[in-house]
Structures are given as structure tokens and as C-alpha cells.
C-alpha positions as CSV (number, residue, x, y, z in Angstrom):
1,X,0.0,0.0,0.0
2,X,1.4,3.6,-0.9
3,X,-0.3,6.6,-0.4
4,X,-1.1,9.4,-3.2
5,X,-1.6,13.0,-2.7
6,X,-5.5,13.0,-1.4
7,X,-5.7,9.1,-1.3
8,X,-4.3,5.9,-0.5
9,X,-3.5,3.1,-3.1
10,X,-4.1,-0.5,-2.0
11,X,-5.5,-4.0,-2.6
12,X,-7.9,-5.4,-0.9
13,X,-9.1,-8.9,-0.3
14,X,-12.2,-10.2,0.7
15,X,-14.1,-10.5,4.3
16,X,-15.4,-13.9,4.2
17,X,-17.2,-13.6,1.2
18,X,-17.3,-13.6,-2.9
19,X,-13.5,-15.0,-3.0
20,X,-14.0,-16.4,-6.6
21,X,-15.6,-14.8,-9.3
22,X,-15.9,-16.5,-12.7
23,X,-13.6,-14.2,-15.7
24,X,-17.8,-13.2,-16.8
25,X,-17.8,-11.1,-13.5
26,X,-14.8,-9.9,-13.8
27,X,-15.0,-8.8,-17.2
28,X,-18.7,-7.2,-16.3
29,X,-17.1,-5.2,-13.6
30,X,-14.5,-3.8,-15.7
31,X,-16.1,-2.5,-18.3
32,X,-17.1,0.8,-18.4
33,X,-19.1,0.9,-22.1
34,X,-23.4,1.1,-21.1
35,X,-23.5,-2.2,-20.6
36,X,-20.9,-3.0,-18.6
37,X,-21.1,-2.6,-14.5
38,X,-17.9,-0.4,-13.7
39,X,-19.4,2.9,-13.4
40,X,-21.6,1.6,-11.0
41,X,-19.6,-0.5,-9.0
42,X,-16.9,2.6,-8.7
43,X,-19.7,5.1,-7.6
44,X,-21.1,2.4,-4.6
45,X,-17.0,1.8,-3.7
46,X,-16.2,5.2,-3.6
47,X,-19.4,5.9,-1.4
48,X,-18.6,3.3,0.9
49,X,-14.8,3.8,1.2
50,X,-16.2,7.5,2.8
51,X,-18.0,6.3,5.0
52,X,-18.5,8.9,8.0
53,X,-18.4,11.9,5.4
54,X,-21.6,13.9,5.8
55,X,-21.6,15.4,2.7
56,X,-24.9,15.0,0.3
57,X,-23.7,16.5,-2.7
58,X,-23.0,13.8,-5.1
59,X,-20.9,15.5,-7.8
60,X,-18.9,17.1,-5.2
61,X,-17.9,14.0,-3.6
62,X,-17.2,12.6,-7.1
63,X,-14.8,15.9,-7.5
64,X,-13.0,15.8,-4.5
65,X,-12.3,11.5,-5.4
66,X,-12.1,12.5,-9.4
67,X,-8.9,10.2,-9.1
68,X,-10.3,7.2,-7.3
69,X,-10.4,4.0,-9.3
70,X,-11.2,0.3,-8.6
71,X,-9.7,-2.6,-10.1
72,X,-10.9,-6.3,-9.9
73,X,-8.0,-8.3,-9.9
74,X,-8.7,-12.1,-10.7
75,X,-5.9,-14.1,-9.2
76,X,-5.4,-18.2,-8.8
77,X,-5.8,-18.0,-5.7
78,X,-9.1,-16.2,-5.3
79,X,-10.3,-12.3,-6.0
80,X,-8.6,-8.6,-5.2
81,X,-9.5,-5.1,-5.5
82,X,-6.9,-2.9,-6.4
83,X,-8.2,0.8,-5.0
84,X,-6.5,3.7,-6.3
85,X,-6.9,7.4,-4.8
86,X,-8.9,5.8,-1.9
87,X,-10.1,8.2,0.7
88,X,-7.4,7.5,3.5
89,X,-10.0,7.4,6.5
90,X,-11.1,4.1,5.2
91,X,-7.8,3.0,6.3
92,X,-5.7,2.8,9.9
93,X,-2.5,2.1,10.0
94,X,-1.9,1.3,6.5
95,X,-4.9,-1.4,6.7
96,X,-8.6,-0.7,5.2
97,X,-10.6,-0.9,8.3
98,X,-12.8,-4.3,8.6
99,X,-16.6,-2.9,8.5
100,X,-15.2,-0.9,5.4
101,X,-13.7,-4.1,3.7
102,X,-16.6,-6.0,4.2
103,X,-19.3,-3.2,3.0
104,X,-17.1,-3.3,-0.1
105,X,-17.6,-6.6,-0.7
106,X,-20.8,-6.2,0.0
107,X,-21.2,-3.8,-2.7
108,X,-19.8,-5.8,-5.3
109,X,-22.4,-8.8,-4.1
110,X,-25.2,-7.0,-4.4
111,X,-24.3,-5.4,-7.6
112,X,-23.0,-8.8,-9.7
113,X,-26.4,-10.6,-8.1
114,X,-28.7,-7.9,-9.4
115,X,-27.6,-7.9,-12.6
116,X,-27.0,-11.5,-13.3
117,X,-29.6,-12.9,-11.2
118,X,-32.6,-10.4,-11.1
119,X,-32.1,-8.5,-14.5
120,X,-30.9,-10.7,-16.6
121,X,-31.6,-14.0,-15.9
122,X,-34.9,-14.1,-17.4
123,X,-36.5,-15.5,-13.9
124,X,-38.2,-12.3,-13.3
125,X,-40.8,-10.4,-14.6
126,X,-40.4,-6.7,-13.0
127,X,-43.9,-5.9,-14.9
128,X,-45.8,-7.8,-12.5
129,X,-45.8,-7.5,-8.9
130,X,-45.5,-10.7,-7.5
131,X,-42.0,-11.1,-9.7
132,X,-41.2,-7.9,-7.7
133,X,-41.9,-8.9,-4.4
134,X,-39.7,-12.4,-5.0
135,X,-36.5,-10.3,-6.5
136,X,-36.4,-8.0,-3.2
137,X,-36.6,-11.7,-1.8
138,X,-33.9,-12.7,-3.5
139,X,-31.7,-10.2,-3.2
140,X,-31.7,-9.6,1.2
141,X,-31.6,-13.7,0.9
142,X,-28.9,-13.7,-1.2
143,X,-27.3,-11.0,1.1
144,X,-28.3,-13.2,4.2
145,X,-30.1,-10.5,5.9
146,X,-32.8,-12.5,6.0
147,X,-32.4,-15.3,9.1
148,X,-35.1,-17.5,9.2
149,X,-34.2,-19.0,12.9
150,X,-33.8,-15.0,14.4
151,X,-36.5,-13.8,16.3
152,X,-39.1,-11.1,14.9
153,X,-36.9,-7.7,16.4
154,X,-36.2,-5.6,13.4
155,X,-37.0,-2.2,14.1
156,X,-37.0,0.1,10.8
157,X,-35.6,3.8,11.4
158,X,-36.4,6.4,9.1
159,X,-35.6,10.3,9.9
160,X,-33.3,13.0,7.8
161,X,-29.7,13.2,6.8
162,X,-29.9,16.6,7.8
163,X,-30.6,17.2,11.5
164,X,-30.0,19.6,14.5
165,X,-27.8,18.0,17.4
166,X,-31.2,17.7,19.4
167,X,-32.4,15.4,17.3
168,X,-29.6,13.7,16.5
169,X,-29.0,12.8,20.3
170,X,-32.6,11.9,20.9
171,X,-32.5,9.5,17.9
172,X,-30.0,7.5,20.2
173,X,-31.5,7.8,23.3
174,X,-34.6,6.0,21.2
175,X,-32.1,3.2,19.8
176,X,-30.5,2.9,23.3
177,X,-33.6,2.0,24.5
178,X,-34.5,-0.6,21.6
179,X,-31.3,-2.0,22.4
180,X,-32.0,-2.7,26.4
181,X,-35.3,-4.1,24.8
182,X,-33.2,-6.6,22.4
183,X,-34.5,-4.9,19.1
184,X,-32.2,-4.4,16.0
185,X,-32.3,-1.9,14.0
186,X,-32.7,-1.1,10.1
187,X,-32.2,1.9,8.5
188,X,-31.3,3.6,5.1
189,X,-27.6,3.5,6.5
190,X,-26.8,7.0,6.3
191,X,-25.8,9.8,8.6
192,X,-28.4,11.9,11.0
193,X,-31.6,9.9,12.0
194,X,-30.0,6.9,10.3
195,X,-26.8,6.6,12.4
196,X,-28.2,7.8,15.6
197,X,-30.3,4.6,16.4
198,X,-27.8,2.5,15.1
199,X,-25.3,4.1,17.8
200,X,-27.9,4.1,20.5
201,X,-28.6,0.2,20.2
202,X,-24.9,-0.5,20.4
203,X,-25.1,1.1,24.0
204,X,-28.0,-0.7,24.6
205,X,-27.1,-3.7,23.2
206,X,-23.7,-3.9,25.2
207,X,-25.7,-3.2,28.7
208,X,-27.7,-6.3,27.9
209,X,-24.6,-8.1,27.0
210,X,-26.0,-8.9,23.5
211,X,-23.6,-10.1,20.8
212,X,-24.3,-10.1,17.3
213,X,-26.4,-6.8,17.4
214,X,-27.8,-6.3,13.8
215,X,-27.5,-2.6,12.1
216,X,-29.1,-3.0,8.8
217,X,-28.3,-0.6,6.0
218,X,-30.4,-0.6,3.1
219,X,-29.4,1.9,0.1
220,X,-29.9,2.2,-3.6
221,X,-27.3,3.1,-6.2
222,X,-28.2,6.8,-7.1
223,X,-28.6,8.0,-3.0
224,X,-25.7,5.9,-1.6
225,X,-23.1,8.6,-3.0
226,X,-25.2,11.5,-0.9
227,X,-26.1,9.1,2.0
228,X,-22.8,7.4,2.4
229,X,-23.2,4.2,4.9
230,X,-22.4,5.3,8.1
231,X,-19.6,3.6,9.9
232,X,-21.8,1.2,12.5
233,X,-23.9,-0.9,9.9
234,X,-22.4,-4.5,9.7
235,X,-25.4,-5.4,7.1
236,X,-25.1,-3.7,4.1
237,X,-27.8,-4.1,1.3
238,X,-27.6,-2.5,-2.2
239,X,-31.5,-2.8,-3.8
240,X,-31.5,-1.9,-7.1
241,X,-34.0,1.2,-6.9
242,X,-35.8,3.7,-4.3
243,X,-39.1,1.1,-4.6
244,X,-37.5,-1.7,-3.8
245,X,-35.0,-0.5,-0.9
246,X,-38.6,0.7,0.4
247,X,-40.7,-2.7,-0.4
248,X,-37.3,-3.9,1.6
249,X,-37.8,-1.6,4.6
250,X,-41.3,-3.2,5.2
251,X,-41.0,-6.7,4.1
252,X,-38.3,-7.4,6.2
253,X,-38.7,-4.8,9.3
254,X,-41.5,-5.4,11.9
255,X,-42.2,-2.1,12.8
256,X,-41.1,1.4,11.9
257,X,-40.4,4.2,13.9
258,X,-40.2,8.0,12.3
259,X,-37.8,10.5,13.3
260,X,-37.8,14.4,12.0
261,X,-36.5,14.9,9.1
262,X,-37.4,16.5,5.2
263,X,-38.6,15.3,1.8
264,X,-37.1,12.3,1.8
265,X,-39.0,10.9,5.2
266,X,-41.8,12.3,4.2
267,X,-41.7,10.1,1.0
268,X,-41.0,7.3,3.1
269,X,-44.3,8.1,5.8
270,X,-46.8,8.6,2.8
271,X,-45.2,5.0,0.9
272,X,-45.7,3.3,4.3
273,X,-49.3,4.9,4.7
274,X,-50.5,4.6,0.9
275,X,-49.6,0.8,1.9
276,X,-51.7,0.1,4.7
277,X,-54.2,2.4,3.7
278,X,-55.1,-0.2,0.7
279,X,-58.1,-2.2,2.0
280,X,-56.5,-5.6,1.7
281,X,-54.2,-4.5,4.6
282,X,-57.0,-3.3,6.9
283,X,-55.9,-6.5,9.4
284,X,-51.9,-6.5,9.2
285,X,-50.0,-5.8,12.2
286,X,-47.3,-3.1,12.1
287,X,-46.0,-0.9,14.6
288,X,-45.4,3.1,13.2
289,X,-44.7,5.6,15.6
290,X,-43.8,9.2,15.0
291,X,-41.5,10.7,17.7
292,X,-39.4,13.4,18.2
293,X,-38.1,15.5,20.9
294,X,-39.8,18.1,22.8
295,X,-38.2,20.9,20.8
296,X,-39.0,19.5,17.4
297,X,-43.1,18.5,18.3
298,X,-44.7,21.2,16.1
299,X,-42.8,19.2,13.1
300,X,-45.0,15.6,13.9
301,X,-47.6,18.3,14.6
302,X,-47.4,19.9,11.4
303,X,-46.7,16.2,9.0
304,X,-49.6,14.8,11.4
305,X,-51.9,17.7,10.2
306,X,-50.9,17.3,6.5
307,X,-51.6,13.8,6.6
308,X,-55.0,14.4,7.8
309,X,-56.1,16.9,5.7
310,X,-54.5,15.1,2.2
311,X,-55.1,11.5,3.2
312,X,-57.7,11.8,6.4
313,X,-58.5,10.4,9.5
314,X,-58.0,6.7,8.5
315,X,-54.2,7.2,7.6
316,X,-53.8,9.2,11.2
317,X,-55.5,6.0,12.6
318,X,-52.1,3.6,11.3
319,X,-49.5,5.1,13.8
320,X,-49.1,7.1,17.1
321,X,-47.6,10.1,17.9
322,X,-45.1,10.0,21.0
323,X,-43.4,12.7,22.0
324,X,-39.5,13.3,23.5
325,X,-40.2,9.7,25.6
326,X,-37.4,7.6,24.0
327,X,-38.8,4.7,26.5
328,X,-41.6,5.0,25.8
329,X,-41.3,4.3,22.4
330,X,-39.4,1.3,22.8
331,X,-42.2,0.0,25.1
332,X,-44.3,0.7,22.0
333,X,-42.1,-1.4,19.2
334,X,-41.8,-4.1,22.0
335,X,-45.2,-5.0,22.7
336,X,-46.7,-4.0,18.4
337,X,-43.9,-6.7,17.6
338,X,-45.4,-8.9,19.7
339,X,-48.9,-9.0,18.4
340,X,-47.0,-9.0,15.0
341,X,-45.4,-12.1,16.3
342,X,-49.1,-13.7,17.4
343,X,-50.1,-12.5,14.0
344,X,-47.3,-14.0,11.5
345,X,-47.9,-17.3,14.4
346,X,-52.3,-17.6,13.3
347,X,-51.6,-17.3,10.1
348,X,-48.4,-19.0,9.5
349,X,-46.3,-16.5,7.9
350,X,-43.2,-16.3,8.5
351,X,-40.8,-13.9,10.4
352,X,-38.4,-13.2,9.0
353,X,-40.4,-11.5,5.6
354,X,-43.8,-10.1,5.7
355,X,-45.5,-12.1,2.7
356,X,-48.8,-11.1,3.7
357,X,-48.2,-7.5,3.3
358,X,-50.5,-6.4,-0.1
359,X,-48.1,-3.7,-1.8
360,X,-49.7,-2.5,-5.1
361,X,-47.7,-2.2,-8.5
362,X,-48.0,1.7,-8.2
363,X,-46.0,1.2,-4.7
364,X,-43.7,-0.8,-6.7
365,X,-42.6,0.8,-10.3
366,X,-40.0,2.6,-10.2
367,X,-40.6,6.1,-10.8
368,X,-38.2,8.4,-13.1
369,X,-38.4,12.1,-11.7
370,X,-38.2,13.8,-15.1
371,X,-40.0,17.0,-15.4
372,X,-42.7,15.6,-17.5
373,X,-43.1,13.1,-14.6
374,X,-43.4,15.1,-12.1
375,X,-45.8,17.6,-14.0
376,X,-48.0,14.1,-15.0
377,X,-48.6,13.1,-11.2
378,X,-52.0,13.4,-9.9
379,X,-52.6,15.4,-6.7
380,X,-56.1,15.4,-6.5
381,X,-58.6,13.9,-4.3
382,X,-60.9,12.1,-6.8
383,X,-58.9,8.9,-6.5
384,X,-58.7,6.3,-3.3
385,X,-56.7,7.4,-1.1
386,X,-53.8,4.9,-1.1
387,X,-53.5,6.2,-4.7
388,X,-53.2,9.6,-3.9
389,X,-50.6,8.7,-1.0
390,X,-48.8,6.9,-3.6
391,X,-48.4,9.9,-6.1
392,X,-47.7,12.1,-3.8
393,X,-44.6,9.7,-2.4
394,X,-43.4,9.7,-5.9
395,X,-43.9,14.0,-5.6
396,X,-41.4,13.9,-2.7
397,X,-39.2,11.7,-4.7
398,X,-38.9,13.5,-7.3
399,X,-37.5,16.4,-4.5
400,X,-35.5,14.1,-3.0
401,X,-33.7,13.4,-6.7
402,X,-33.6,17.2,-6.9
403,X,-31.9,17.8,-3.9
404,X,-29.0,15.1,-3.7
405,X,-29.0,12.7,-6.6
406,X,-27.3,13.6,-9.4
407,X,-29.2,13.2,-12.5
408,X,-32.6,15.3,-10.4
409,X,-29.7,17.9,-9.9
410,X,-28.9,18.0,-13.5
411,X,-31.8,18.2,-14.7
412,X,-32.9,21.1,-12.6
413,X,-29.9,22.5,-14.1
414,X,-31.1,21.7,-17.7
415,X,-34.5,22.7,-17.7
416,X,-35.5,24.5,-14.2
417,X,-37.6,23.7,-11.0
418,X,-39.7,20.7,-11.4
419,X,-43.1,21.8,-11.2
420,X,-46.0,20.1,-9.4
421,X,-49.9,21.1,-9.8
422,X,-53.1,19.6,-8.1
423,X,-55.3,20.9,-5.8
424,X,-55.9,24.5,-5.1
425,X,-56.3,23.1,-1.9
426,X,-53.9,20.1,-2.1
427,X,-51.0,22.6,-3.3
428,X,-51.6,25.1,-0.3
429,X,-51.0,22.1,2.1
430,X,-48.1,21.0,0.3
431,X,-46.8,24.5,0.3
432,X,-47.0,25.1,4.1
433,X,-45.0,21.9,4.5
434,X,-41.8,22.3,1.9
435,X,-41.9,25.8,3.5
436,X,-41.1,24.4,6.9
437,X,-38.4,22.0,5.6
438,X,-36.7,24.5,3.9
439,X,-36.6,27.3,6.9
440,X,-35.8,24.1,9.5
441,X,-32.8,23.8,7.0
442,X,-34.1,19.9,6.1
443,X,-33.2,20.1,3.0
444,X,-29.5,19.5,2.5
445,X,-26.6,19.2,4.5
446,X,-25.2,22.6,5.5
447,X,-26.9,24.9,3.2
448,X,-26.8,28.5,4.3
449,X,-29.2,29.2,1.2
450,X,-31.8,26.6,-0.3
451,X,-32.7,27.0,-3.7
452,X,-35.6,25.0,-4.2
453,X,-36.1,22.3,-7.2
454,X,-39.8,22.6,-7.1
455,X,-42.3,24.7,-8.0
456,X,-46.1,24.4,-6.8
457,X,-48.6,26.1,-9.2
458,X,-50.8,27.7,-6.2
């Protein structure tokens, strides 16, 4: 290993996993024509190798690493990466450090598996939903996050990247007390609300004397640049879009708990409600709080009322409201997983992937934030509601893409704000909401100024 001016050069073998790959794989993560996986596989690397960088802008990141390169090396005895311009705080003492190394690996798992397995192999269908539902199967299987002896404890964390301290420390007072309760925890594997229960639950876990705590990270390849996997997950998982890390998040968690945060939660909140809001759910078990602390209540007070008066009472109905009582809230996940647990029991499902949950094709096609897109989606209120919970999701996507992913920031650049159009109504509510973000400073990670990527026709 030698170090170069801003990075480190080194190779890198593998954590206990993918030590052989066929000269196929090899030559698929080399190439860097349209077909080929390189550009990909480089981007994911890059993001994991800086880890612990709280930066969400993804072509500044690629600027600062313009340098950076990774090599698959195919040897006799087994696989190497050769990194080149690596960000030297993946490394200690002239070694890469070992959640690093194995998140890498992780990375080029989930990436050779998706394309070989789920894209290409013909076994799939990705126009029907049922073919869906079986590839995000697949794929956590295949990435052994799915353990079909462990007991029903995965608590799912969403919350913003971009958070006061406050909120940030109250995040791991709620994973502390998950973790004196035995829960694991799954999140998008970022920084903020993602890493804050994550570091909680470690405490927790370590009071309890509890070995082999879980800290899921789920991530998709065009937000894993801007929302770098922090440095505590030891489960890495790579989906291959924003619909399926979500159908992840609920197939595989038993609960989820909502932490503060801008477009990108509130995506996450309306995907979750649009979900259980469809009819066929009416019975299903699932645990969804909102909390925050005492300082941040008039945000649940503010999403709570927008909820209300875009989706109604029935969508308030699916989840409580607690406020700056971490305990209290792991009380809560304890005893909703354990009427999950009676559920999944009566009607044999299993626990370790929620079959029975009915998630719609709309929930589940991946949704391109173009600005013909985004000016197509129906905000109205003549439609069921779950529908109009589900295009308004794919509304705060498309922000999210404008905000930190790089082709929703180039094409603001191209063509201008997205703009969005509905409801007189509908638009004033959503309005009143992006406003608060924005002056809460929600939006992105250390922006004095905040130049919106939208634009509501009020």
C-alpha cells in the first residue's frame, strides 16, 4: 500500500465472502461501455470507502475523489480489488478498516447478483408485482439479511440526513432504548436519524450483554453517493432502486419508527401509509410511531396535520404520535412486535419477511423524476386514497432526486424547477409543508441558502 496526494493506493481482499468470481464477473465489472457494470460498482465503492463523510452533494464528492479507481483483480488463488486514490479514513495504519472491507464486498455482491440474477436472468418479470416482491426476496436472501431462525426484532428507522444536534441525540436515546429491549435496528444506512439509532442500540445492546447486534443498511445506487453508509452498519444491502430498498424496509422490518426529518422521510411516511391504507391491509400488524423531541413536536404536529387533511383520519389511525419519551417508544415497538409475532404465528407467515403485506404495482414501479413526470402526477382527491398517498410519495421523490442525486440535480440545471400542480387546496398544504423544511434547514446538508427544485402552481 502507498499513499497518493488525497488518497491511499491498495489491494484489498475479501471479508469472508465472494473470494471467486468467474472471468464473466470480472469482465462485467471492468467494463465501463453502457452495458458493462464499472461505473456503477466505482460510484457504490467510492461511497462506501467514505464512509463517515456527511456530505450529500454527489458530484462534489465525485470531485474531490475525481482520481479514485477500482480494479478487480482475478488471481489463482481467489479475487482482489486494487483501489487507487482511496479516501485515507477508510484505512488505519496502512490497513482498510474491517466494516469498510466487508461493505465493499458487500457492494460488489449486491451489484453482480442484481444484474446477473434479477435483470438478466430471465427469472423475473419486473412488470408484475408478485415477480417484484420475490426479486427483493432474493436479493436480502442472497445478502443473508434474512435469518429464518432469528426472532421477529427488526425495528426500521427512518428520519433525515440533515438534522440539528437535538435530534440527533434523541435518535440515540430512542435506539438505546431498543437495544436494552433486544430490538435491532434497520435503517437507510446513512448519517443523522440513520446513524443515531444505530449508535444508540450499540449502548443498549452492550448493557444487555448482547452479541451479534444487527444494524441494517439498506441503500440504492443513485442515494448511496449522498447518503454514504455510516460507519456502524455491519449489514449492508444494495437494492436496485428507491421502490424496492422501500418494499425492503417493510417486508423485512416489523415495525417502523419516524424520526424528523425533510422530503425524503416524508416520502418514506406517505409510501408506508399509501400501503396500509389499501383495503386488503385493513388487518396486518405493524407498529409506526412518530416521535421526536420536545423541541422538534410542532414538526409531527405539522406532517400529522398534513396527513390528515390530504389523506384523512384513517391514515392518522395507522400510527401514534409519542413525544421526547425515548422509553416510551421502545415500550411501543416491544409489545406492536409482539402482536406481530401472534399474527405471522395464526396465520403462518413467516418472520423473517412479511408475505402477507399487499403492496400494489404503483408502490412498486420505479418512478423516473423527469419534469414531465413530475408535472404528470395526480394530486387530486378524486382517487382512493392509497393512490393519492402513492403519487404524492413519488412528488417527494422526485424532490429528494432534486436535492441530492445527481441526475434530479442535472436536470434542474437543464430545464429548471420541477413543477408540481393539483389541488388548489392540495398545493396550499403541500406548500405550508416544503416551506417548513426549507426554513428548518431539512433540506440539505449545510446549506446557508436553499434554492428549491420545485415549484407548486398555487
Amino acid at each position: 500500500m502507498k499513499s497518493r496526494s488525497a488518497g491511499i493506493d491498495a489491494r484489498v481482499t475479501p471479508a469472508g465472502s465472494l473470494e471467486l468470481l468467474s472471468q464473466h464477473e470480472v469482465a462485467k465489472l471492468r467494463d465501463k461501455s453502457m452495458s458493462g457494470l464499472y461505473d456503477l460498482f466505482r460510484r457504490c465503492s467510492l461511497a462506501v470507502l467514505n464512509s463517515g463523510q456527511e456530505i450529500d452533494d454527489v458530484r462534489a464528492v465525485l470531485a474531490m475523489h475525481e482520481d479514485f479507481d477500482v480494479t478487480v483483480l482475478q488471481q489463482e488463488r481467489g479475487v482482489k480489488l486494487e483501489l487507487t486514490a482511496a479516501p485515507a479514513d477508510a484505512f488505519v495504519d496502512g490497513e482498510i478498516i474491517k466494516g469498510t472491507q466487508e461493505n465493499l464486498f458487500a457492494v460488489m455482491r449486491d451489484i453482480l447478483f442484481v444484474d446477473h440474477e434479477i435483470l438478466d436472468s430471465g427469472k423475473f418479470d419486473l412488470r408484475k408485482s408478485d415477480d417484484i416482491t420475490n426479486a427483493v426476496f432474493h436479493i436480502l436472501r442472497n445478502a443473508d439479511t434474512l435469518r429464518p431462525r432469528s426472532l421477529l426484532d427488526l425495528t426500521v428507522c427512518w428520519g433525515g440526513h440533515s438534522i440539528p444536534r437535538r435530534e440527533y441525540n434523541y435518535t440515540k436515546k430512542v435506539g438505546y432504548e431498543l437495544g436494552l429491549r433486544g430490538l435491532n435496528v434497520v435503517t437507510g444506512c446513512g448519517p443523522g436519524a440513520m446513524k443515531g439509532p444505530m449508535k444508540g442500540a450499540t449502548i443498549g445492546h452492550s448493557k444487555q450483554r448482547i452479541r451479534g447486534g444487527r444494524y441494517v443498511g439498506i441503500t440504492e445506487p443513485s442515494i448511496i453517493a449522498a447518503e454514504a453508509p455510516n460507519p456502524i452498519v455491519n449489514d449492508l444491502v444494495i437494492m436496485p432502486d428507491i421502490e424496492k430498498r422501500l418494499e425492503a424496509f417493510v417486508r423485512a422490518g416489523h415495525g417502523v419508527i419516524v424520526f424528523p426529518g425533510g422530503a425524503g422521510t416524508a416520502e418514506e411516511v406517505l409510501y408506508l401509509l399509501g400501503i396500509l391504507l389499501n383495503p386488503a391491509n385493513a388487518n396486518i400488524e405493524f407498529p409506526f410511531v412518530l416521535t421526536a423531541p420536545s423541541a422538534s413536536a410542532d414538526y409531527m404536529t405539522q406532517l400529522d396535520a398534513f396527513i390528515g387533511q390530504t389523506l384523512g383520519e384513517s391514515a392518522r389511525d395507522k400510527y401514534q404520535i409519542i413525544i421526547d419519551d425515548p422509553a416510551a417508544v421502545g415500550r411501543a415497538m416491544r409489545d406492536g412486535f409482539e402482536r406481530v409475532r401472534r399474527q405471522r404465528r395464526e396465520t403462518s407467515d413467516a418472520f423473517y419477511f412479511n408475505w402477507g403485506l399487499t403492496i400494489e404495482r404503483e408502490f412498486q414501479e420505479p418512478f423516473e423524476p423527469t419534469h414531465e413526470a413530475m408535472a404528470g402526477l395526480v394530486l387530486t382527491r378524486d382517487q382512493p386514497v392509497h393512490t393519492l398517498a402513492a403519487n404524492l410519495r413519488r412528488a417527494f421523490s422526485g424532490i429528494v432526486a432534486g436535492n441530492v442525486k445527481e441526475g434530479g440535480m442535472a436536470a434542474i440545471e437543464q430545464h429548471g424547477p420541477f413543477e408540481l400542480s393539483g389541488d388548489r387546496e392540495m398545493m396550499a398544504l403541500l406548500d405550508e409543508l416544503l416551506r417548513s423544511f426549507v426554513a428548518q434547514k431539512r433540506m440539505k446538508l449545510g446549506a446557508e441558502e436553499y434554492k428549491p427544485c420545485y415549484r407548486l402552481a398555487l
